[in-house]
C-alpha atoms as an extended CHARMM CRD file, in Angstrom:
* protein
*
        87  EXT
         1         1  UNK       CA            -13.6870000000       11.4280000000      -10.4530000000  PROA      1               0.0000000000
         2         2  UNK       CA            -17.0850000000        9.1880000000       -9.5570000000  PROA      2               0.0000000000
         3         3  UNK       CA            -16.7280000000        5.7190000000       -8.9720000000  PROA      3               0.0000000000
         4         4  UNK       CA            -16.8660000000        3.2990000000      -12.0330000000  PROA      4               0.0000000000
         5         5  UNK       CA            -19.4680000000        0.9360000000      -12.5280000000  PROA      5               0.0000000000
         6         6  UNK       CA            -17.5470000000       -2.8070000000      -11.9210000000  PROA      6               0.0000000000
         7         7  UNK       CA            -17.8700000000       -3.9450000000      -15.8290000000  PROA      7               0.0000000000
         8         8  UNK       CA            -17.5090000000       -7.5450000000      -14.4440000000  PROA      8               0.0000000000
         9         9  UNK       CA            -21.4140000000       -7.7800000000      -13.9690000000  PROA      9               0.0000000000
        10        10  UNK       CA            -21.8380000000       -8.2080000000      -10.6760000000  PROA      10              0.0000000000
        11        11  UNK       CA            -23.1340000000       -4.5550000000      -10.2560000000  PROA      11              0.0000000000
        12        12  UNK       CA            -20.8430000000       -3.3840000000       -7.7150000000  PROA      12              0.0000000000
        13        13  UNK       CA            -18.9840000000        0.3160000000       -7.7920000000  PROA      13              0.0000000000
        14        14  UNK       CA            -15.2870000000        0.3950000000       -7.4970000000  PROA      14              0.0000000000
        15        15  UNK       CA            -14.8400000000        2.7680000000       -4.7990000000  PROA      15              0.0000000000
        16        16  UNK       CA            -12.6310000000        5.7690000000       -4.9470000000  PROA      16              0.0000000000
        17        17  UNK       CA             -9.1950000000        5.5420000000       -2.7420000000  PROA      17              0.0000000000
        18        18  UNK       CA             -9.5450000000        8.2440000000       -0.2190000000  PROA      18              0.0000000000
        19        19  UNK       CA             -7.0240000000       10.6850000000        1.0990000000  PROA      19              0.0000000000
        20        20  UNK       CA             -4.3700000000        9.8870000000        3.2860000000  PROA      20              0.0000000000
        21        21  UNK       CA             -5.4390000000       10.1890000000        6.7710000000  PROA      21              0.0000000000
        22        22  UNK       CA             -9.2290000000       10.2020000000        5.8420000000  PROA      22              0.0000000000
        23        23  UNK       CA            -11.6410000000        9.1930000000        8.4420000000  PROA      23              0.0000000000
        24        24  UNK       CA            -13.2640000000        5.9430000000        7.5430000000  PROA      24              0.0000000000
        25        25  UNK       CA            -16.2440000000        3.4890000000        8.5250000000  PROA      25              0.0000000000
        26        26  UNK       CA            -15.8790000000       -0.0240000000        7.7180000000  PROA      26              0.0000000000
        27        27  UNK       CA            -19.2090000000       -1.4780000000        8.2550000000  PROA      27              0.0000000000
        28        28  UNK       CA            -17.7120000000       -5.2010000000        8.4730000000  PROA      28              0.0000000000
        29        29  UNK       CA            -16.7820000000       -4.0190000000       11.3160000000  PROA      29              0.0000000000
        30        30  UNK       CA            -19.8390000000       -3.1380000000       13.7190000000  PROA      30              0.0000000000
        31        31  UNK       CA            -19.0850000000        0.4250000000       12.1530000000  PROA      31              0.0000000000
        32        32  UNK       CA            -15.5240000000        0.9950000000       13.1710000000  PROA      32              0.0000000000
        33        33  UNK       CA            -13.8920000000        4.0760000000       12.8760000000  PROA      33              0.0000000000
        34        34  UNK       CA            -10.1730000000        4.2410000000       11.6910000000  PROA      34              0.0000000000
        35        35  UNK       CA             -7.9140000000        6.9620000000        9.7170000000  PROA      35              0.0000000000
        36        36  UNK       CA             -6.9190000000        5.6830000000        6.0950000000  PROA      36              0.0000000000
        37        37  UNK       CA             -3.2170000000        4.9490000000        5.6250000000  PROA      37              0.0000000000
        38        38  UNK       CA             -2.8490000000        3.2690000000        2.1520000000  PROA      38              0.0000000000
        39        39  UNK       CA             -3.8350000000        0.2070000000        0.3320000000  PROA      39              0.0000000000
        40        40  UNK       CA             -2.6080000000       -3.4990000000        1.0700000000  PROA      40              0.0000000000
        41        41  UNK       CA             -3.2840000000       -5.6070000000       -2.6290000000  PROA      41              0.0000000000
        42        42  UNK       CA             -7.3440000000       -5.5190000000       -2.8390000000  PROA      42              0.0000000000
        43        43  UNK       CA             -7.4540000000       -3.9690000000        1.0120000000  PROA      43              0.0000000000
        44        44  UNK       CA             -7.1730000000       -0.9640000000        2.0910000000  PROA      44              0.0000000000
        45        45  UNK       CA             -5.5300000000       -0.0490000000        5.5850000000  PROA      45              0.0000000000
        46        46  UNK       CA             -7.2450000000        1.5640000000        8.1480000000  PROA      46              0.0000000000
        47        47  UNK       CA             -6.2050000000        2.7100000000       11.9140000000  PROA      47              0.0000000000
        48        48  UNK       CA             -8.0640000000        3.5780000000       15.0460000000  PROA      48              0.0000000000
        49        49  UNK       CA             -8.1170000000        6.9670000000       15.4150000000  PROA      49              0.0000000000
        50        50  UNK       CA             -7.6170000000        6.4420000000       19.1590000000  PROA      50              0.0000000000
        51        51  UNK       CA             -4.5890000000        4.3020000000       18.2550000000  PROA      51              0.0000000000
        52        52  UNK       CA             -4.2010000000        0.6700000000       17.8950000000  PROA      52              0.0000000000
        53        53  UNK       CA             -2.7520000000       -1.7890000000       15.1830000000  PROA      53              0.0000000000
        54        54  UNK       CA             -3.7960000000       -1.2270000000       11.5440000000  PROA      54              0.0000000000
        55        55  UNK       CA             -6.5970000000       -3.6600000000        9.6970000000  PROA      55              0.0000000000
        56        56  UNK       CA             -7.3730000000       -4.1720000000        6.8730000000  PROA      56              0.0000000000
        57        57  UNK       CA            -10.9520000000       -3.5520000000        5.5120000000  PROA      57              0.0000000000
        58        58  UNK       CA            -12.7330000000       -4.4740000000        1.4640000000  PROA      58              0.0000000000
        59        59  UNK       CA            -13.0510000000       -1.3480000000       -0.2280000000  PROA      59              0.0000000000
        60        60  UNK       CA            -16.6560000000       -2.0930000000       -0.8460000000  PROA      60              0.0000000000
        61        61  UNK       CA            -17.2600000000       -1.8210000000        2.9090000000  PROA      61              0.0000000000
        62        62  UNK       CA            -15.7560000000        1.2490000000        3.5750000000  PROA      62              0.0000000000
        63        63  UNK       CA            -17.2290000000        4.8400000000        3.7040000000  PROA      63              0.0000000000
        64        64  UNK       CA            -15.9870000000        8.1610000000        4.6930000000  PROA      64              0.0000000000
        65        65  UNK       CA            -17.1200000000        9.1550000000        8.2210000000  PROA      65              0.0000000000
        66        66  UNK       CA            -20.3430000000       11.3700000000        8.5960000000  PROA      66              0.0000000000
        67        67  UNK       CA            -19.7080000000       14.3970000000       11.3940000000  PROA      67              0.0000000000
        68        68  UNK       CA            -20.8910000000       12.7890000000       14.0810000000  PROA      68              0.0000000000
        69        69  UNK       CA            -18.6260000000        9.9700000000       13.4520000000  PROA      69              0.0000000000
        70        70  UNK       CA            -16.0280000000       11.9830000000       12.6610000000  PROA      70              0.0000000000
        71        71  UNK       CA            -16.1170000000       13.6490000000       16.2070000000  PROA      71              0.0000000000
        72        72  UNK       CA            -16.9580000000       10.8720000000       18.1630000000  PROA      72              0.0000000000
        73        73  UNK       CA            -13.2760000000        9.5530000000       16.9400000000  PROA      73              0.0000000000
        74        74  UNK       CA            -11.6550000000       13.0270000000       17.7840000000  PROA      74              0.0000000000
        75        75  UNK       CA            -12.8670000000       12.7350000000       21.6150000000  PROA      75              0.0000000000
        76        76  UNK       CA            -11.8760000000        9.5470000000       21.5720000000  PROA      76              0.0000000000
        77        77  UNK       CA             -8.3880000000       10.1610000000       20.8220000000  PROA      77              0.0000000000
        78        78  UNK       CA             -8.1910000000       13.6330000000       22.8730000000  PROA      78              0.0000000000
        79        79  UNK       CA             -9.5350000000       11.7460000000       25.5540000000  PROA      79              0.0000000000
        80        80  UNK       CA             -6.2530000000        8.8750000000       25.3360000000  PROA      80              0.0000000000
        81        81  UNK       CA             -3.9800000000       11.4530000000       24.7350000000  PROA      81              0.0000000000
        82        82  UNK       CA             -5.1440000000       13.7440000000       28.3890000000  PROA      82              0.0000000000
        83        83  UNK       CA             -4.8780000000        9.9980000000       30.2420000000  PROA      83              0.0000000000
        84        84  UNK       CA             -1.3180000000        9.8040000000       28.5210000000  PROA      84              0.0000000000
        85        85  UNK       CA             -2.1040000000        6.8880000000       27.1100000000  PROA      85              0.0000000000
        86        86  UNK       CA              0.3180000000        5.5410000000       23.7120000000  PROA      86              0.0000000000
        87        87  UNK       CA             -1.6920000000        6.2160000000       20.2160000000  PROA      87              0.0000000000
């Protein structure tokens, strides 16, 4: 289903919730990467791929991933998981 126009005026979208375990950008964020775990009230929860505590992030500055992003993350955490390093 597309995202709904806000009818509250101020012209913003409603974003769609993503999957669970979607790879996300928030851009508030100098573009950080994290792995979609669920919404928190108006938030939604992201982690670092790599591992790390969750954040939360405003819906309206999160997008899915493109594939470069995507695998930039993956090497990332393959990379902390062959140093044995806690995700």
């Amino acid at each position: 289903m597309p995202a709904k126009n806000d009818s509250s005026g101020s012209g913003q979208e409603s974003p769609q919730l993503p999957a669970l375990g979607a790879l996300m950008v928030d851009t508030s964020h100098g573009a950080r990467v994290g792995e979609f775990r669920g919404t928190a009230g108006p938030y939604w929860s992201l982690r670092p791929v790599r591992g790390g505590a969750e954040w939360e992030a405003e819906p309206a500055h999160v997008r899915p991933a493109d594939p470069i992003e995507r695998l930039g993350a993956e090497i990332a955490r393959a990379n902390r998981r062959s140093r044995g390093e806690l995700l």
